[in-house]
C-alpha positions as CSV (number, residue, x, y, z in Angstrom):
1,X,0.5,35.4,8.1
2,X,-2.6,33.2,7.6
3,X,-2.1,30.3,5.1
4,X,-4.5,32.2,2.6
5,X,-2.3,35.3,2.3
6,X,0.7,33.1,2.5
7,X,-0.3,31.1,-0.5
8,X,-1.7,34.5,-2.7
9,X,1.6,36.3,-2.2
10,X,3.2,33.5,-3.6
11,X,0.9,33.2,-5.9
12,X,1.7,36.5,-7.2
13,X,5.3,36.2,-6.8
14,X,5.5,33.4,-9.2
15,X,3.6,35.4,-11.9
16,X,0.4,32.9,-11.5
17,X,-3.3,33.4,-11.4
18,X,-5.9,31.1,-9.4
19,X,-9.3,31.7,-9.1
20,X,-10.7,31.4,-5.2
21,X,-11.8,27.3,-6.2
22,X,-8.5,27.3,-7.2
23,X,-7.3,28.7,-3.7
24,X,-10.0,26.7,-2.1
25,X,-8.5,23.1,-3.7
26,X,-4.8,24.0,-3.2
27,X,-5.6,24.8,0.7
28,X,-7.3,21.8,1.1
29,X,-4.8,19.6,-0.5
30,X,-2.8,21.2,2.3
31,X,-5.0,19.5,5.0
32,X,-5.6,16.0,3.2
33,X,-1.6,15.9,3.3
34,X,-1.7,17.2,7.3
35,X,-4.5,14.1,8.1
36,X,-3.9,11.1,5.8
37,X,0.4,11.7,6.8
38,X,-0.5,10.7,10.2
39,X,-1.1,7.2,9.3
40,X,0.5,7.2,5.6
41,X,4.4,9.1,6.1
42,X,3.6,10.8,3.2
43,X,6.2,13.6,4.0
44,X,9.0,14.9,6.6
45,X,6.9,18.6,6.7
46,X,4.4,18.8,8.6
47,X,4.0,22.7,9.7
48,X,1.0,23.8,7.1
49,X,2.9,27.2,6.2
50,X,6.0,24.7,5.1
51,X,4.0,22.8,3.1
52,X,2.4,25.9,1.5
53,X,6.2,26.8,0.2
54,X,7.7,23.5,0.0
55,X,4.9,21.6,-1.5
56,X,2.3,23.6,-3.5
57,X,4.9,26.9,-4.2
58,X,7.6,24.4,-5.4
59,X,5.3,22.4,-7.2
60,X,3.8,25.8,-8.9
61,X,7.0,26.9,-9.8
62,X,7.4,24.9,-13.1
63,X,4.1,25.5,-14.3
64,X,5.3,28.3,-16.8
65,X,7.3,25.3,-18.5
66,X,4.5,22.5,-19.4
67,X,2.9,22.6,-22.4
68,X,0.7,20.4,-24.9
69,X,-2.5,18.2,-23.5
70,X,-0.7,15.3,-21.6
71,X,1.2,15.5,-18.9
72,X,2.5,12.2,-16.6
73,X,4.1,12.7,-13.4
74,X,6.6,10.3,-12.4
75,X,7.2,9.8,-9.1
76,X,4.6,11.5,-8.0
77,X,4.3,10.0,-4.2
78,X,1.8,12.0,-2.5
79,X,1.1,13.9,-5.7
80,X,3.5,16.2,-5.9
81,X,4.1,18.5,-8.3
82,X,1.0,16.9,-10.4
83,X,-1.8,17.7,-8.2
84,X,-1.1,21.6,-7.5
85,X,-0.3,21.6,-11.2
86,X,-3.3,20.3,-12.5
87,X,-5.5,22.7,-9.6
88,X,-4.3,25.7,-11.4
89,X,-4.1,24.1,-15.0
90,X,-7.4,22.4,-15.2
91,X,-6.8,22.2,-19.1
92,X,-4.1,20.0,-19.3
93,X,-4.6,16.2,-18.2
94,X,-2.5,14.5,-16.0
95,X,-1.3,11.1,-14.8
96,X,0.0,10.8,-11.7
97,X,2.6,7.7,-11.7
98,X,4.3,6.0,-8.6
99,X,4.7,2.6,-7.6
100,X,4.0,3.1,-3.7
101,X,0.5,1.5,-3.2
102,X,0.0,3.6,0.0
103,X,1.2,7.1,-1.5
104,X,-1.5,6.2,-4.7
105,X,-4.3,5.3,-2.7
106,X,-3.9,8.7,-1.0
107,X,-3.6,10.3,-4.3
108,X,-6.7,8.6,-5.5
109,X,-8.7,10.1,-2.2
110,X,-7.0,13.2,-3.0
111,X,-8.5,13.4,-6.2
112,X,-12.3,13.0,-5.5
113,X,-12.0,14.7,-2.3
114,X,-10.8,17.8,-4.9
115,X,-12.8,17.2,-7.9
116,X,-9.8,17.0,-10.2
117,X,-11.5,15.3,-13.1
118,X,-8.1,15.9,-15.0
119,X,-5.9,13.2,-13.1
120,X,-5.6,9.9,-13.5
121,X,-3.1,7.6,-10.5
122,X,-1.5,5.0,-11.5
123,X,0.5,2.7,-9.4
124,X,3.3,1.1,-11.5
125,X,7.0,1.4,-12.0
126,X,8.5,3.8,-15.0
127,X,10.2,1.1,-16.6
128,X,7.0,-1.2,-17.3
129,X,4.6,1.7,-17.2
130,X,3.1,2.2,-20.8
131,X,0.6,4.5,-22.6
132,X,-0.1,4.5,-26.0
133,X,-0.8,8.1,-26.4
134,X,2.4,9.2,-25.4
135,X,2.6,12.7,-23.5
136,X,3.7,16.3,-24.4
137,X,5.3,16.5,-21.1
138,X,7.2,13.7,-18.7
139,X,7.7,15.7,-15.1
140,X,10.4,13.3,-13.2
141,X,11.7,14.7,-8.9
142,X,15.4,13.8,-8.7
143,X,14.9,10.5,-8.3
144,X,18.0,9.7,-10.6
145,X,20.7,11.3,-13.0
146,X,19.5,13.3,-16.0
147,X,20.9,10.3,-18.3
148,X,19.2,8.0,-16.4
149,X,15.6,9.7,-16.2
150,X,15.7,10.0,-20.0
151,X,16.8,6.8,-20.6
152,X,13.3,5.9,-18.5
153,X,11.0,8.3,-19.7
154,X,11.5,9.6,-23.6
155,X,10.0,6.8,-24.7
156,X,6.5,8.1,-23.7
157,X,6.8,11.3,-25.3
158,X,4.9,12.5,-28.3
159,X,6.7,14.2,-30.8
160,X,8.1,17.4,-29.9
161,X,7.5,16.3,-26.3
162,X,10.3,17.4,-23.2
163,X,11.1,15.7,-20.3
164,X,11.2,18.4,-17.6
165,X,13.1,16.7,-14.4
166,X,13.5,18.7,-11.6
167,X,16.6,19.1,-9.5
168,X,18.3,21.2,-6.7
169,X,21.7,22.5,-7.9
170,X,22.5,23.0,-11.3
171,X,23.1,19.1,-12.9
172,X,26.3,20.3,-14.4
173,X,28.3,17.0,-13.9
174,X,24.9,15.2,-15.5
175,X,24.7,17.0,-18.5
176,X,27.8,15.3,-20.2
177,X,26.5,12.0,-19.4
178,X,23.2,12.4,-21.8
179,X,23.1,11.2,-24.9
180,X,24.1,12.4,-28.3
181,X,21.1,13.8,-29.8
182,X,19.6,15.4,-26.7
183,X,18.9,19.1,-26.0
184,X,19.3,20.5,-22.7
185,X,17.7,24.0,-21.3
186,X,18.7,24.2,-17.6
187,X,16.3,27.0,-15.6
188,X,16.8,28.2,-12.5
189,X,13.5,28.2,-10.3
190,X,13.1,31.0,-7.5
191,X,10.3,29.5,-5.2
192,X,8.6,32.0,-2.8
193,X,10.2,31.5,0.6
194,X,12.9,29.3,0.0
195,X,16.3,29.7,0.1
196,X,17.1,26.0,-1.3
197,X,18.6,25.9,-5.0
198,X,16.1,25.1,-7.2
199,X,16.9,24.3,-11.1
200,X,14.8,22.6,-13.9
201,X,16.3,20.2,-16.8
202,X,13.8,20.5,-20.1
203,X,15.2,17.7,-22.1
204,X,13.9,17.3,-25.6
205,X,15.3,15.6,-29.0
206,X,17.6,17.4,-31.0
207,X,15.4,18.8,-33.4
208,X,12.2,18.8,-32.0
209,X,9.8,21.7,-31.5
210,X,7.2,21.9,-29.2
């Protein structure tokens, strides 16, 4: 199946819409990771139909869950989930946080290349990183426990804000290590073509809306 076709059926599956441009971007995202990992190790996949489902499906996947303006990415090392996220979301505005110099200077290229006037890199570690807007959304890969990733990231959140952290199986040995005072929504994720467990933590303040 030709990566177009590959990419729209998944599309559909997950329930999303993206104009051709849209298509267009995500493709060539596809390619910019392809060339620039030849000289960067920006990721172990390499076939392009993998990185269709692994990288911009998976990424795609939690869109249905962000919400407000804001949106920071932690961890985002070759821009992944914030780049296919802010393709298809081109509303929302997103920084793209990691403290790799190579794997943000490939992001930064990866932004002009696309157009994406929406994201901002930034090269810096969670734990000093600041912003004085604070975001409605903190989107952290598994990079540590749930107790852990809150510790790091509620801080930046506006009021009513979630951090949304993004795990394989179900964190159930996590969740009684949080914090009193924290509300947990676990959702299981069903990416087009994979088989791999797939779960999302939305972690929010007792008592705040979004």
């Amino acid at each position: 199946m030709p990566l177009t076709a590959l990419l729209e059926r998944g599309l559909s599956e997950l329930g999303l819409s993206a104009d051709p441009e849209q298509r267009r971007r995500l493709l060539h995202f596809v390619e910019l990771l392809r060339k620039w990992n030849r000289v960067y190790n920006l990721t172990a996949i390499e076939d392009p139909r993998e990185s269709v489902q692994l990288h911009l499906l998976d990424s795609l996947s939690v869109a249905p869950y962000l919400h407000g303006e804001r949106v920071l990415d932690v961890g985002t090392g070759a821009g992944l989930p914030g780049i296919p996220l802010a393709i298809v979301q081109p509303e929302r505005r997103f920084v793209l946080l990691d403290c790799n110099a190579k794997k943000i200077r490939f992001v930064h290229q990866a932004v002009i290349e696309l157009g994406l006037s929406n994201v901002v890199p930034a090269q810096a570690r969670i734990e000093s990183f600041t912003d004085a807007a604070g975001f409605d959304c903190v989107l952290a890969r598994a990079y540590a426990s749930l107790a852990e990733i809150w510790a790091d990231a509620s801080r930046l959140l506006k009021a009513g804000g979630s951090v949304l952290a993004l795990k394989g199986r179900r964190p159930e040995a996590e969740l009684g290590e949080l914090p009193a005072g924290v509300t947990v929504g676990i959702h299981r994720l069903r990416v087009p073509g994979v088989d791999a467990e797939r779960h999302l933590a939305e972690l929010r303040a007792t008592g705040q809306d979004s």
